[in-house]
RODO-2510 file (C-alpha; in nm, 4 decimals, decimal comma):
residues 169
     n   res          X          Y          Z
     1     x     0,0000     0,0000     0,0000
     2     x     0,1215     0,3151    -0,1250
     3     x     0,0818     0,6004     0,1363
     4     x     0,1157     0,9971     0,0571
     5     x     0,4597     1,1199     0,2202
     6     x     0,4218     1,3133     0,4790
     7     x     0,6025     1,6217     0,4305
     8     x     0,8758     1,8412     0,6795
     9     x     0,7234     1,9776     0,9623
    10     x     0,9684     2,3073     0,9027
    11     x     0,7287     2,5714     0,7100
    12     x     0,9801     2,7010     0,4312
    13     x     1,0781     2,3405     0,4087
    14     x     0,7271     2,2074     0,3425
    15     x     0,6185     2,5172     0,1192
    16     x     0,9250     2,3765    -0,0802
    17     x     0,8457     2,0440    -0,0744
    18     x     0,4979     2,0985    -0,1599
    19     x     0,5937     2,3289    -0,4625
    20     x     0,8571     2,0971    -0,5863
    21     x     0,6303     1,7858    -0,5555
    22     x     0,3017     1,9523    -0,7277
    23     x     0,5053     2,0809    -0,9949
    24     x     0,6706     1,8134    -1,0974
    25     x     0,9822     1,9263    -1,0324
    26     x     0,9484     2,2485    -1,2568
    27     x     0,9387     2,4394    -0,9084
    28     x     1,1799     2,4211    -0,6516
    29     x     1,4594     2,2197    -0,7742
    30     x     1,6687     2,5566    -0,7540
    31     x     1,6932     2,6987    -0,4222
    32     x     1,9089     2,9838    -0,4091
    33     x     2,0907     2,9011    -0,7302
    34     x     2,1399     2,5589    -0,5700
    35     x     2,0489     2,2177    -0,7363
    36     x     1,7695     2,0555    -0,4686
    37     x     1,6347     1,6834    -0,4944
    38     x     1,3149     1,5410    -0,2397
    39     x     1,3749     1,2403    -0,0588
    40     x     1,1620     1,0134     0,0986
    41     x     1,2673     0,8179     0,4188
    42     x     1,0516     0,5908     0,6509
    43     x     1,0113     0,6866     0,9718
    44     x     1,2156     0,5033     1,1798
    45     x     0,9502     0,4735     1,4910
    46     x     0,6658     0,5567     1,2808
    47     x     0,6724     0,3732     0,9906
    48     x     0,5341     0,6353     0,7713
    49     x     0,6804     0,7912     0,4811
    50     x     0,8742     1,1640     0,5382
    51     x     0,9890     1,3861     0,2653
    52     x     1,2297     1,6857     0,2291
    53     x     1,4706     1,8789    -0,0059
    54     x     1,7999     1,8621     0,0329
    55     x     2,0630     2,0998    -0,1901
    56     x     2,2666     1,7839    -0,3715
    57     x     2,5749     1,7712    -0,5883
    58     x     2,6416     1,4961    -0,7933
    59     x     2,9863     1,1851    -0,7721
    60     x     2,9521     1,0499    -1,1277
    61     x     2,6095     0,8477    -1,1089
    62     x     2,5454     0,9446    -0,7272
    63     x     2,3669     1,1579    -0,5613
    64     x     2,5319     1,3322    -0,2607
    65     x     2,3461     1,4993     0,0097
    66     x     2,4403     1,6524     0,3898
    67     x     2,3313     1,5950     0,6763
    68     x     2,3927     1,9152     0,8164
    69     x     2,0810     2,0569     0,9600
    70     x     2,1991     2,3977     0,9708
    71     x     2,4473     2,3409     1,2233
    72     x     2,2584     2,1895     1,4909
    73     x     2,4000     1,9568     1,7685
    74     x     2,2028     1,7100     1,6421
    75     x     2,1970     1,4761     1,3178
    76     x     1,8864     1,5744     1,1447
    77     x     1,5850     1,2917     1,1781
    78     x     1,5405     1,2346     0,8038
    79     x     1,9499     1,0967     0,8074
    80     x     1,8577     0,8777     1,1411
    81     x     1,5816     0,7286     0,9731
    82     x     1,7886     0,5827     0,6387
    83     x     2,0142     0,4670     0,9007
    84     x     1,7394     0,2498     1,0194
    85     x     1,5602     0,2350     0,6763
    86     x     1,8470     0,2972     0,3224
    87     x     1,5889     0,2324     0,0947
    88     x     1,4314     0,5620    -0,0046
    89     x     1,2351     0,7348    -0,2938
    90     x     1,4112     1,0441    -0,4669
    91     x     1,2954     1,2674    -0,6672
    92     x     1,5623     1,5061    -0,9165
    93     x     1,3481     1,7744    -1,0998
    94     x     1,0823     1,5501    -1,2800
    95     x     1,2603     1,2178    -1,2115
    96     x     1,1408     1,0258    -0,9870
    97     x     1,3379     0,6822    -0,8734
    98     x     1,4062     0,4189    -0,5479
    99     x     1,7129     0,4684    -0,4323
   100     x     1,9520     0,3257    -0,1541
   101     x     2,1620     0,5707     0,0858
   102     x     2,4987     0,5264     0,3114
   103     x     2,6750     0,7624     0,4924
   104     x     2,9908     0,8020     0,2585
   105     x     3,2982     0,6185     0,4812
   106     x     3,5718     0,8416     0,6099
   107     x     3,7780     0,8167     0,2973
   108     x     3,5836     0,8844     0,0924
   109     x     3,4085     1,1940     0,3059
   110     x     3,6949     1,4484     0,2004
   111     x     3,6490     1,4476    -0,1379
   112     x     3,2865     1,4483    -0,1122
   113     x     3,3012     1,7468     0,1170
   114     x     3,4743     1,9116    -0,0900
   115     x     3,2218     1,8705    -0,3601
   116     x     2,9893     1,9868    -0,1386
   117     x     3,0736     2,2779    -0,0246
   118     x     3,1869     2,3860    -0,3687
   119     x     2,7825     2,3277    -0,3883
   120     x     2,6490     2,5530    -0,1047
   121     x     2,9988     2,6725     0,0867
   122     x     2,7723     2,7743     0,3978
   123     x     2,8235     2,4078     0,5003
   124     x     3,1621     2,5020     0,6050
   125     x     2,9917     2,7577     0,8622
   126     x     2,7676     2,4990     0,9293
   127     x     3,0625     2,2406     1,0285
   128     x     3,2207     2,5135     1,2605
   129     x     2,9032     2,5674     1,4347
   130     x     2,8522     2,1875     1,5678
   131     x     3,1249     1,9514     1,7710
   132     x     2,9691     1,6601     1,5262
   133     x     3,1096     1,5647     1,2196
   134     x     2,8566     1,6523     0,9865
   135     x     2,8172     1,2971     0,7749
   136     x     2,8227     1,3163     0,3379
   137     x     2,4933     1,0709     0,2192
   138     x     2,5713     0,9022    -0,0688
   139     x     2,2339     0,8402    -0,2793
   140     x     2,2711     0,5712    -0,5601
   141     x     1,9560     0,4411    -0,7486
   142     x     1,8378     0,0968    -0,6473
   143     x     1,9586    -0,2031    -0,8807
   144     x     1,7032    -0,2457    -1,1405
   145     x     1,6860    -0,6519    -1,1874
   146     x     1,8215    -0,8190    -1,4711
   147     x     1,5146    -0,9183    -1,6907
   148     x     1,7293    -1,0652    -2,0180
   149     x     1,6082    -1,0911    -2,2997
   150     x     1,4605    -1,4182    -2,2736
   151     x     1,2451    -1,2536    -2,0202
   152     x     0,8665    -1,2785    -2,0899
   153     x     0,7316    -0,9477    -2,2524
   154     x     0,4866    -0,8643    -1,9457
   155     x     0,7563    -0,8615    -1,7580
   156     x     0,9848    -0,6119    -1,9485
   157     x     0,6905    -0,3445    -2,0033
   158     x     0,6860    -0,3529    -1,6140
   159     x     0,9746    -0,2289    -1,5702
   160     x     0,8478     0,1136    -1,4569
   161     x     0,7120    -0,0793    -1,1769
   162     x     1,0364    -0,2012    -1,0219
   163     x     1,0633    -0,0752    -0,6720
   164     x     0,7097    -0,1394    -0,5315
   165     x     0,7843    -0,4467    -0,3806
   166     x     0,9914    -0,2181    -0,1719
   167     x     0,6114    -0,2400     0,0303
   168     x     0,7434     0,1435     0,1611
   169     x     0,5968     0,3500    -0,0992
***
């Protein structure tokens, strides 16, 4: 069963959110000259699906987001719950995909930063402002199974459909 997300309780975030989503993507993915991509976690207590937009920048084929929030002394709750849950749904303007998220290791986290705050360079403020290290989320779309061609032809239209058995979304 597919449930609606439910969206941040922050009120810029969830005007943004709800923009972005209603659009399509044609609203939103810009926020202050900075690429932005929804994501979709499941409540790690709840259960339920929670969405917000995150500024990304991009590692070849992955998505990279922070989990900064602002600054705060505190990991933000959408990055505890893909801890808990790494399957999520993103969407990247009018794209809309499953996904699995990691924390990026340590050795890879200094590169990444580095793309990241050539991305939104507040996140160095950010970093200065907390005693945590803020973590680097590495966002890479969920392996799409390998149908052949010897698969049957129902099966190979459905493709659009892989990710539902997910049961999340």
């Amino acid at each position: 069963m597919s449930q609606e997300p439910i969206d941040s309780p922050t009120g810029w975030v969830a005007r943004h959110v709800k923009s972005y989503a209603e659009s399509g993507g044609a609203r939103g993915h810009l926020f202050h000259g900075a690429p932005t991509l929804l994501i979709t976690t499941i409540g790690r207590r709840s259960g339920l699906p929670r969405r917000t937009a995150l500024i990304y920048g991009r590692d070849g084929d992955r998505y990279l987001v922070v989990a900064s929030n602002g600054g705060a002394a505190d990991h933000p709750l959408w990055f505890h719950n893909l801890l808990a849950q790494p399957q999520v749904k993103v969407q990247v303007g009018a794209e809309v995909f499953d996904a699995v998220a990691r924390p990026a290791a340590e050795e890879e986290r200094l590169r990444l930063w580095e793309t990241m705050t050539g991305v939104w360079p507040r996140y160095i403020g950010y970093q200065r402002e907390t005693p945590r290290r803020i973590p680097i989320v590495i966002i890479e779309r969920a392996a799409m199974p390998d149908l052949g061609s010897d698969a049957p032809a129902h099966l190979v239209d459905r493709t659009h459909d892989v990710g539902h058995d997910l049961g999340q979304f």
